[in-house]
N, C-alpha and C positions, 0 to 999 in steps of 0.2 A: 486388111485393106478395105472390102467390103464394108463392114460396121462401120468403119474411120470414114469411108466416103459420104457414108448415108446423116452419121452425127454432126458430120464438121465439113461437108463439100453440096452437101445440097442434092447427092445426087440419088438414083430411084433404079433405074432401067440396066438392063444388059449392055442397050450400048453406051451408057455413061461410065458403068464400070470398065469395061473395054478399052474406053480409052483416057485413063486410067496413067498419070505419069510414067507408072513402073513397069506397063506392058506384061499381061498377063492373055495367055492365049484360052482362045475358044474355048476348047475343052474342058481345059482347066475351072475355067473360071463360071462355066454351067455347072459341072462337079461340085463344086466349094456352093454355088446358089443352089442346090439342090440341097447340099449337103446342110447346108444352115437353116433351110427351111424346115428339114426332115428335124431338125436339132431344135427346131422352136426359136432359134433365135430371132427368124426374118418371118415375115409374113411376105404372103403373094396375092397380087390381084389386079386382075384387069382392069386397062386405064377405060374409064367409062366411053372417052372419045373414039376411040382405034382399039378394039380386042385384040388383037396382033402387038400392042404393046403391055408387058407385065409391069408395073411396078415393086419394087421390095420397098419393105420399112421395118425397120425394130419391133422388137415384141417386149414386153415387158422383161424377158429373161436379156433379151437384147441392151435393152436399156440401160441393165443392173452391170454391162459392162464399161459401162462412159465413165464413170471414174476410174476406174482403170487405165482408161487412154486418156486419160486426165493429168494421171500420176505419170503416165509416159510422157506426156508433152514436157513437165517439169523434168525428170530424168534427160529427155533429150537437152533442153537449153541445158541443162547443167555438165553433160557430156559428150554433147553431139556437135553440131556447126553452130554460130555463134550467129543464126538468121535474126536482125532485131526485130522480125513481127513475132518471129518464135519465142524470143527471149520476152518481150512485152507481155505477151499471151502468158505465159509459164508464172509471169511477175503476179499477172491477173489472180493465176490458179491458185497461186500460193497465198496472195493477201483472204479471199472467200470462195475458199474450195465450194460451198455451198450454192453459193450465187453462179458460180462458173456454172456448176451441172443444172441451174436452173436456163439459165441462158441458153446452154445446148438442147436442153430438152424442150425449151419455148423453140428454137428453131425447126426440130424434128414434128412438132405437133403434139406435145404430150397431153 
């Protein structure tokens, strides 16, 4: 959920992950940001404006997972709910898987 947020929702902070469709509590979801950073996959760092806010971002190990949740978007339209931005999107991945993860990763800042 973490990674998918940061690739494909724009988002950075604890409290964006927080509130988060699928509701994931406090603890938890300090645990798993700790836990992903200790793991290399997230990086951490103070927002230059307010110290009190962290933001997360991919790390290169991070990154090497978007295709991954590339290949799940296609999985999902093909087995999941029949959403047509999902389906279009999934359409996207399958014509230039290439192009897709350039796109994601122009969003992310790569």
């Amino acid at each position: 959920m973490i990674v998918r947020d940061i690739a494909f929702n724009q988002k950075s902070t604890y409290g964006d992950f927080l509130d988060a469709a699928e509701g994931i509590s406090t603890n938890i979801l300090a645990k798993r940001l700790a836990y992903l950073v200790a793991s290399g996959v997230l990086t951490k760092r103070k927002c230059p404006e307010n110290g009190r806010i962290i933001h997360y971002g991919l790390t290169d190990k991070g990154k090497s997972l978007i295709p991954i949740l590339l290949e799940m978007i296609v999985w999902g339209a093909d087995h999941g709910e029949q959403n047509p931005e999902l389906l279009a999107w999934a359409a996207s991945i399958r014509t230039d898987r290439e192009q897709a993860l350039k796109e994601v990763l122009a969003m992310i800042g790569d």
